[in-house]
Structure formats: structure tokens, C-alpha cells
C-alpha positions in Angstrom: 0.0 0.0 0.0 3.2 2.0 0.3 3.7 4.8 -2.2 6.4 2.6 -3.8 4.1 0.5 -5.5 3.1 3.5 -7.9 5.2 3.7 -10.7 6.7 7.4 -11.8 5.7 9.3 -14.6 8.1 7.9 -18.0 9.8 11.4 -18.3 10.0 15.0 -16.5 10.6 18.6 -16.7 12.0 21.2 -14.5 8.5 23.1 -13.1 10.5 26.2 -12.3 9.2 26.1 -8.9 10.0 24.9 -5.6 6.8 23.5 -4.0 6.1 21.7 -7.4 9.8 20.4 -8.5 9.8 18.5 -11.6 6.5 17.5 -13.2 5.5 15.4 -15.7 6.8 16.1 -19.4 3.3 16.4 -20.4 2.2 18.6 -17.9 2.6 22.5 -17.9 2.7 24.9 -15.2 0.5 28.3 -14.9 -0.9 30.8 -12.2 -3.6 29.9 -10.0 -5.5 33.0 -11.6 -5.1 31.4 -14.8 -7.5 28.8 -13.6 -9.6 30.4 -11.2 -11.5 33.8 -10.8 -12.2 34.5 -7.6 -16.2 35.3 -6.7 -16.8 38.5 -4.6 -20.4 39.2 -4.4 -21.4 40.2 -2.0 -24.7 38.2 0.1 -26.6 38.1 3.3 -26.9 34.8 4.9 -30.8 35.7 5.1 -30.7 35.1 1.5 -27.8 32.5 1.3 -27.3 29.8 4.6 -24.2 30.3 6.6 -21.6 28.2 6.1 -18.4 26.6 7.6 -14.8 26.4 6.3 -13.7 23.4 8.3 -10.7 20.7 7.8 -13.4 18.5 6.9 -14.3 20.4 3.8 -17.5 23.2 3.7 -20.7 22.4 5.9 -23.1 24.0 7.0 -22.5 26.4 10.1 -21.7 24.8 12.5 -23.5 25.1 16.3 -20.0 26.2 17.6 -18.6 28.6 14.9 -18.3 32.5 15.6 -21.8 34.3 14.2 -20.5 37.1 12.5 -22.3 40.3 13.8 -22.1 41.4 10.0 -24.6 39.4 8.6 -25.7 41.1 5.4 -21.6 41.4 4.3 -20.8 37.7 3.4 -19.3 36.4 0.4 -21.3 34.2 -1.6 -20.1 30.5 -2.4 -21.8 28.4 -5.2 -21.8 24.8 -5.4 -18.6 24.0 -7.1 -16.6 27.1 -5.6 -13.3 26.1 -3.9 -13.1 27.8 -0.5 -10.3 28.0 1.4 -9.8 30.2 5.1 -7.2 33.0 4.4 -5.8 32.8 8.0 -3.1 30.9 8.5 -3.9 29.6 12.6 -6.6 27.9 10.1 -4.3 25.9 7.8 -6.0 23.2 6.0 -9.6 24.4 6.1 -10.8 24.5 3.1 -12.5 22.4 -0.1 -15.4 22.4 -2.8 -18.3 23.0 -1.9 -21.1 21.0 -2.7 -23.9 23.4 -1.4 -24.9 27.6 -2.4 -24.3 29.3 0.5 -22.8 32.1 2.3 -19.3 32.2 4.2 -17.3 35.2 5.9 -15.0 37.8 4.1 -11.8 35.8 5.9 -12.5 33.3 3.4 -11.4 32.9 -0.4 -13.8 31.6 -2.8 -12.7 30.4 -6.3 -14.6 29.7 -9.2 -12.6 27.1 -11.4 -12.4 28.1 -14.7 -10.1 26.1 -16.5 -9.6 23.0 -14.2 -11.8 20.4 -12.9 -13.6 21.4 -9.5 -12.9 17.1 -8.2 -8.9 17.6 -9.1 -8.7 21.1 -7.9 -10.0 20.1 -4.4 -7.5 17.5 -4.0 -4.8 19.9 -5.3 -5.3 22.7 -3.3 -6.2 21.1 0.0 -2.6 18.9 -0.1 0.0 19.9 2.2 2.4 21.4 -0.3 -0.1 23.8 -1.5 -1.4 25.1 1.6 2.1 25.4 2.7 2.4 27.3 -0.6 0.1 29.3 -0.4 -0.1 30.6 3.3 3.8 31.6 2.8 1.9 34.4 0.3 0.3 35.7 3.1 0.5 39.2 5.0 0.3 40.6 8.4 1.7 41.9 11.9 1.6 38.9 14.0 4.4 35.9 13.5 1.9 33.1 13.8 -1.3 34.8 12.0 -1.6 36.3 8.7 -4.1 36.1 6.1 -3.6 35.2 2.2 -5.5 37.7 -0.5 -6.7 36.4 -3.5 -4.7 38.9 -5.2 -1.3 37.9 -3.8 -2.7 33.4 -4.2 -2.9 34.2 -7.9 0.6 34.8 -8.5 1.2 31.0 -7.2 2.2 28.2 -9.7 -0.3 25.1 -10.2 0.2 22.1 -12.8 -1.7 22.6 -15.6 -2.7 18.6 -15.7 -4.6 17.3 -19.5 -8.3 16.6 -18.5 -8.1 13.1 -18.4 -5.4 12.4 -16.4 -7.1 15.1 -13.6 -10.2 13.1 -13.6 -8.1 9.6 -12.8 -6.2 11.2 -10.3 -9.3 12.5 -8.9 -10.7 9.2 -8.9 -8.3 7.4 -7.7 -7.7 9.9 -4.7 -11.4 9.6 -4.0 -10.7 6.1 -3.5 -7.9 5.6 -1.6 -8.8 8.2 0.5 -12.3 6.8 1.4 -10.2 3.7 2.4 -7.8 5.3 4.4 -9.8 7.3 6.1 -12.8 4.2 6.7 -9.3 2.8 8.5 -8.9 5.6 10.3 -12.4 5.9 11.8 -11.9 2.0 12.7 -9.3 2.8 14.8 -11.2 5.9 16.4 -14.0 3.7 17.2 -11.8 1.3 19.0 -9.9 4.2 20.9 -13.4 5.5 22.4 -14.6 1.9 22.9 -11.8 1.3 25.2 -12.1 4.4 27.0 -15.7 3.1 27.6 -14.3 -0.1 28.8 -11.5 1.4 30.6 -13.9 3.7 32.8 -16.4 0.9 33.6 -13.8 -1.3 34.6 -12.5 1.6 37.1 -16.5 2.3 37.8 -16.5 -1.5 39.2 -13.8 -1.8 40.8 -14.8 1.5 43.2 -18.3 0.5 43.4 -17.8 -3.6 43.7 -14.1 -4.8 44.7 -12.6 -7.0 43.4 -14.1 -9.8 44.9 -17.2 -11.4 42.8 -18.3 -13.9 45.5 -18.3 -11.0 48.2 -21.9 -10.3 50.0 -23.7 -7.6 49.0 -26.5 -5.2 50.1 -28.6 -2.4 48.4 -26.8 1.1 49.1 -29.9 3.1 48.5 -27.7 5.3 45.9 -28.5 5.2 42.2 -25.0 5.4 40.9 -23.2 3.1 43.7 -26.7 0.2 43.1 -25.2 -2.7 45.4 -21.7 -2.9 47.1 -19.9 -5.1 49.5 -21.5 -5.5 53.2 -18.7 -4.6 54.6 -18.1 -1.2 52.8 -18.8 2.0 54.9 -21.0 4.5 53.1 -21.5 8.3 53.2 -21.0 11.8 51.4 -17.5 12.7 50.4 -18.5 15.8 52.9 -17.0 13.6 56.1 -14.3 13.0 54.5 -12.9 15.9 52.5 -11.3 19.8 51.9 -12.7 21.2 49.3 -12.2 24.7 47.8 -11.4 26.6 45.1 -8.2 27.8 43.7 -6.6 31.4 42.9 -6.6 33.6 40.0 -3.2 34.3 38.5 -2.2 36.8 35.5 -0.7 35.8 32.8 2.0 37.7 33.3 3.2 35.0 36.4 3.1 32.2 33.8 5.5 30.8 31.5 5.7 27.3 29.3 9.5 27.4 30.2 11.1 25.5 33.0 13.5 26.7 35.1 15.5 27.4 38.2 13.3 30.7 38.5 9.9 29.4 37.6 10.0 25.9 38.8 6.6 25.5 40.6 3.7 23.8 37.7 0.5 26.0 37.0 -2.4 23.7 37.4 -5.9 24.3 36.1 -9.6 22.4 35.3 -7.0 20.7 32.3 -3.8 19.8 34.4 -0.9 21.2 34.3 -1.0 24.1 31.9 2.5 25.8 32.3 5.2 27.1 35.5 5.5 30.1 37.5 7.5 31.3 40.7 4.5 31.7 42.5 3.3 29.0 45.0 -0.5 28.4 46.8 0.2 25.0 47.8 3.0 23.0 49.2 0.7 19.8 49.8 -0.9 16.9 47.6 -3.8 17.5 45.8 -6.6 16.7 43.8 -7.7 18.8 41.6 -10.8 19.2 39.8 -11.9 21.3 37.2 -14.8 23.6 37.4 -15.6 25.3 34.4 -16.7 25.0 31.2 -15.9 22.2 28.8 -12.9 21.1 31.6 -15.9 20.5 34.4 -15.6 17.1 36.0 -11.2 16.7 34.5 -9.5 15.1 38.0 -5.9 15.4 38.6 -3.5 14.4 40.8 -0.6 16.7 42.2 1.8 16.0 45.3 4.5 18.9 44.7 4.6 22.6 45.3 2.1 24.3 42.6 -0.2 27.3 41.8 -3.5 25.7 41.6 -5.8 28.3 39.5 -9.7 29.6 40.2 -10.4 27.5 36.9 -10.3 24.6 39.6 -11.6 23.0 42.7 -8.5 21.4 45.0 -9.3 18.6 47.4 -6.3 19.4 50.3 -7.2 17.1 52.4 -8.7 13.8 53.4 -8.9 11.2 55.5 -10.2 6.9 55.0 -9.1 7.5 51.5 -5.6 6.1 49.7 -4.7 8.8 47.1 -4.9 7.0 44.3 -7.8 5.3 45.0 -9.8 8.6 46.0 -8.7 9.7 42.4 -10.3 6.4 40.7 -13.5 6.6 43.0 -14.2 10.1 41.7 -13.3 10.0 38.3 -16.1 7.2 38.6 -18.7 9.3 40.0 -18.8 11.2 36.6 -18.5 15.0 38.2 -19.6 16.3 34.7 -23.1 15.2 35.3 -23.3 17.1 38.4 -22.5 20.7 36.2 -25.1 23.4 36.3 -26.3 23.5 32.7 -25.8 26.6 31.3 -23.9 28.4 28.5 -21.1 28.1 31.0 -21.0 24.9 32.9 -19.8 25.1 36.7 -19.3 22.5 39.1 -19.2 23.9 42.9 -17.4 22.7 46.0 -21.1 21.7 47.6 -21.9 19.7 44.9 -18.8 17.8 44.8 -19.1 17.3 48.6 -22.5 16.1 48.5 -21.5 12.9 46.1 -22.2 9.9 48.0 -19.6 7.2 47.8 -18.9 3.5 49.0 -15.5 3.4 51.3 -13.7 0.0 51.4 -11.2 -0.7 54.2 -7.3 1.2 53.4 -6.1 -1.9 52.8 -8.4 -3.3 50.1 -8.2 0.0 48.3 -5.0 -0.4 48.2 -4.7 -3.6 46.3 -7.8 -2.0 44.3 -5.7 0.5 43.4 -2.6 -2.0 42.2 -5.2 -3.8 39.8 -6.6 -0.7 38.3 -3.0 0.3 38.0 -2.3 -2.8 35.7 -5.6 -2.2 34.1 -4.9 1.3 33.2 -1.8 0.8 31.8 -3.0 -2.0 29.4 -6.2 0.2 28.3 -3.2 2.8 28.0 -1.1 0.8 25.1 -3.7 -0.3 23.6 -4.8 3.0 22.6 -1.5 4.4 22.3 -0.6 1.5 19.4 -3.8 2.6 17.8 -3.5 6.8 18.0 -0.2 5.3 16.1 -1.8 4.2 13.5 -4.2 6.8 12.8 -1.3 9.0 12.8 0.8 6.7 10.2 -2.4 6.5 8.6 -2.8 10.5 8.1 0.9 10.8 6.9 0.2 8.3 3.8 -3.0 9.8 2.7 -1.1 13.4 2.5 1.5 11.9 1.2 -0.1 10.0 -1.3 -2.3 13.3 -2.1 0.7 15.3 -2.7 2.2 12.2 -4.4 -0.6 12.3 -7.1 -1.2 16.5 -7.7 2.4 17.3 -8.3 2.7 13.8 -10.7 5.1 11.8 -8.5 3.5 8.8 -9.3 1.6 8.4 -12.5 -2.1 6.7 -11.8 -3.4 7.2 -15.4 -3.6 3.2 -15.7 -5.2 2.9 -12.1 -8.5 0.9 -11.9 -10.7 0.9 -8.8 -10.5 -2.6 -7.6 -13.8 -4.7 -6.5 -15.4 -3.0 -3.1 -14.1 -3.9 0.2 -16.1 -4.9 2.2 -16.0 -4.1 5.8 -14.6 -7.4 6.8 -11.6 -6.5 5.1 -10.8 -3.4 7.3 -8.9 -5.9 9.5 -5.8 -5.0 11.8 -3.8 -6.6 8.8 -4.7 -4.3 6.2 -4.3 -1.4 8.5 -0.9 -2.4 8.8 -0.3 -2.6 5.4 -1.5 0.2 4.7 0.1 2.6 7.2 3.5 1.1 5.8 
């Protein structure tokens, strides 16, 4: 499945330009404005529906994009328009549309003029040509400029015959859609073992790790029945809660050293160092809101602990890590006022009501999950590998194909593969 399996093209020419090198001998190169005009009229998204330049291609707004208080001043996009964002913090959103619509002056839309819209949306979403064409780009900042359509025009495409741009668009299409159905595999089997990996931690808090052990009814919906011999009560007997402090950004830098040596903690962990200290003790802490409600972490080192969070400083009948375990269990996020702005207090985490095995049975509770963890751990470590192997070949095999590394012109789509055949093997193979 490796590129090498493609042969080249039979001969090639100098393209005069870097990001293309030599193409093939039948090939030519031209501007970008040679084969696209770029549409500026102007629309209201009353009139044409908002949409979204995402990495996935152009959608329909989405819930969570920024509504643009301008609504009448959009640019209008019609099915078969390439759109790409002009900023480059947004670097591969872009793609044909497939839908009339409306998107916001940030973006560039291109009408293709003298190439076909299925080859031009694999040519200028690959990596060589958005590196391309964001190094046309002006502005103030080091990390964020924006790319006019007046300066994008001067870049160099192949000029590829007809036929040739439909087979590589074709076979793209394909080998894509295979790579990618691989990839979502693999995603599907990362989030199924998170599933598994919290209910295994879920039982062990709420059960032990003894099946044959008695049991009786502890009148709470998310404990249901636990040992007879486990205490039971709100974490309120057993724990300090409260929140952290606020601290500018000024006080905060990603660089460790003898001057800032202490970790800034927040509702995501650890989130950078300062030389400023509000605890010299373990803690747990717990973020509080927005999208980090419900995070736990662990800390036992001096650290700022920020008002983004909650810290547990103290308790008592609990083993640290298993303390971490039972509350990660009691899913904190469900607990969140629902609002615009979730927020999880220090009352409402005190009034969960837990099960409390003896110290020493946590403690071999905690050994077990340890092991558990850790397995859960690899297994989706080996496959975030090979999504990410998986990512690399389809750019590379995109880039491959545009620029005529590899000539597909005798390409046929093999028979269908059938979902049986997206087996461990073949995503092996194909992340070689």
C-alpha cells in the first residue's frame, strides 16, 4: 500500500518552482489566476445559509462557529466554488463545496475556470499547497496572517490534460475513502476502550474485586449494590474542598527553570510554570468550568492551583490513588449546572455519596486498576499510532498524485471492500 508501488511518470521537466519540483513532461505549469476567478459578491446569509470552512471540507455552520455580527456582508459561495480560510492559525480548512451558500470575508472563494472542480479540491487542500500558499500571506503577527486572493494568484499550479485530472481524482477519492474508513476503525476502538476502561475503574470503586463478596442495596442510584462490609457516606466527612486562585498571565511561562519551577495547574492539568506558590501539599484537583468541568488530577509537589479549579487538600479513609479512581467514577460532569457556562461547585462535589472500602483493600484495588490502566493505556497508544501513520500516507499519497510523483493514469478501482476486510492486517499494510 506503500507509495512505492506507484510507478513514476516515464519522463520529466524542471516546473521552475520549488513546492512543485519537476512534473510530468506532459504537464505544464501556470498561475492559480489562470485557472480560477475569484467570486466576490457580495450576500446576506438571510438570503444565502451560513456556512463553515472546516478541515473537513465546507458544511453547513456549525453550532459552535463564531456568528458574524455582520450578517448582510458575506461572500457568496456556489456549489462547485473552492473555498479555502485566508488565515493561517486555520491551515488546511478548506474544499469544494457541494452546497450555495454564504461564508465570511476571511475566506477565499474560487470559481474554477479552466480545471476540474474534483482535481482542484485535492490539489489545493494537499499539504504542499497550503504550505504554498499561506507563505503568500501578510500581516503583523508571526503566527497569524491572512492570504488575499490577489497575492494566491501569482502561485504556480500544474496545468494537468483533462483526463489524467479526472483519474487522479478518482483514484484519490478512493484511496482516501479507504484510508480514512481505516482511520475511523481505529477511532471507534480508541473511544470503545475508553468506555471499557472507565467501567472497569466504575466497578472496581463500586464492587471490589471480589465477585463472590456479600452484598446489600446502598440506597444510591449510581453506587446500586456494594460489599456489606463497605462504609458508606458523602464525600462531605471525608474531604477539603475549595477553590483555587486567579493568576495573570504575566506570572506564567511554558519554560522550565530554576526561576519558575513551581507547575500552574488548572480544570486541564498542568497548563505551564511560574514562581509563585498556593500550595506545598498533595492535591486533587478538579476542574470547574466550562468544557474542563468534571477533568481530576493528581498533584503532590509545590504548585499554583488556578480559580479555573476545585482542590481537594485534604482527606482522611481514602488512599490517594484510589480517591482519584472513585471520583473520576462518579462522573462530576453530570453534576455541572447546565448553562452556557457549565460550573461545578465545591457543595456539589461534597455532597456525592460514595462507597469506602477498608485502606487496605483500596490499596490492592488500586494496584489492579494500575495494571488495568496501563494495558487500556497501550492499547490505545498503538492505535493513535496508527491513525497517525495512517494521516501521513493519505497526505503523502495526495501530494504524491497532484504534483505527478506517481503516475495513476492506468489505475483501476479494484472490487469493493467490504468491511470485513478493514482488519488489523490491512491497516498495517496500509500505514506502511
Amino acid at each position: 500500500m506503500g507509495a512505492a508501488r506507484y510507478k513514476p511518470y516515464p519522463a520529466y521537466k524542471p516546473s521552475g518552482v520549488e513546492w512543485l519540483g519537476d512534473i510530468p513532461e506532459g504537464w505544464e505549469a501556470k498561475r492559480l489566476g489562470n485557472l480560477f476567478e475569484e467570486r466576490r459578491e457580495k450576500v446576506s446569509d438571510k438570503d444565502y445559509p451560513p456556512l463553515s470552512v472546516t478541515m473537513q471540507g465546507i458544511v453547513p455552520q456549525l453550532e459552535t462557529a463564531a456568528k458574524s455580527l455582520d450578517s448582510d456582508n458575506r461572500k457568496l459561495v456556489k456549489a462547485g466554488d473552492f473555498v479555502i480560510n485566508s488565515r493561517s492559525d486555520r491551515k488546511g480548512s478548506a474544499g469544494l463545496s457541494a452546497l450555495d451558500g454564504s461564508v465570511t470575508l476571511i475566506s477565499n472563494v474560487l470559481k474554477p475556470r479552466d480545471i476540474e472542480g474534483s482535481f482542484a479540491h485535492h490539489l489545493l487542500k494537499s499539504y504542499p499547497f497550503q504550505e504554498e500558499y499561506y507563505r503568500f500571506g501578510k500581516g503583523i503577527v508571526a503566527d497569524l496572517w491572512s492570504t488575499n486572493f490577489n497575492s494566491m494568484k501569482n502561485i504556480t499550479l500544474p496545468v494537468v490534460p483533462k483526463e489524467e485530472q479526472t483519474k487522479i481524482a478518482a483514484f484519490l477519492d478512493y484511496e482516501t475513502g479507504k484510508i480514512d474508513a481505516l482511520i475511523a476503525k481505529q477511532e471507534r476502538l480508541i473511544a470503545l476502550l475508553e468506555e471499557k476502561r472507565q467501567a472497569v475503574i466504575s466497578h472496581a470503586v463500586t464492587k471490589g474485586l471480589n465477585p463472590n463478596a456479600p452484598l446489600r442495596p446502598s440506597g444510591i442510584d449510581w453506587l446500586g449494590d456494594v460489599p456489606e462490609h463497605w462504609e458508606v457516606g458523602r464525600l462531605r466527612w471525608y474531604i477539603s474542598i475549595s477553590s483555587g486562585e486567579g493568576l495573570s498571565n504575566q506570572f506564567i511561562t511554558s519554560n522550565l527553570d530554576e526561576n519558575n519551577a513551581n507547575r500552574v495547574v488548572g480544570g486541564n492539568g498542568a497548563m505551564g510554570f511560574t514562581n509563585k506558590v498556593n500550595t506545598t501539599e498533595k492535591r486533587i484537583v478538579i476542574g470547574r468550568v466550562g468544557a474542563l468541568c468534571g477533568n481530576v488530577h493528581f498533584f503532590d509537589e509545590d504548585c499554583w492551583i488556578t480559580d479555573n479549579a476545585l482542590q481537594i487538600s485534604k482527606w482522611r479513609s481514602f488512599s490517594d490513588d484510589f480517591l482519584v479512581h472513585l471520583i473520576r467514577a462518579a462522573n462530576l460532569n453530570d453534576l455541572a449546572n447546565k448553562s452556557a457556562q457549565p460550573l461545578i461547585t465545591g457543595n456539589q462535589v461534597k455532597s456525592i455519596e460514595v462507597a469506602i472500602p477498608p485502606v487496605e483493600e483500596q490499596k490492592k484495588i488500586e494496584k489492579f486498576l494500575e495494571n488495568q490502566v496501563d494495558i487500556f493505556a497501550k492499547l490505545s497508544s498503538k492505535a493513535q499510532s496508527a491513525i497517525t501513520l495512517l494521516k501521513e500516507r493519505r497526505t503523502a499519497l495526495i501530494s504524491a498524485a497532484v504534483t505527478g510523483k506517481i503516475d495513476v493514469r492506468d489505475w483501476q478501482p479494484p472490487q469493493a471492500v467490504s468491511d470485513t476486510d478493514l482488519s488489523t492486517e490491512t491497516l498495517q499494510e496500509a500505514a506502511l
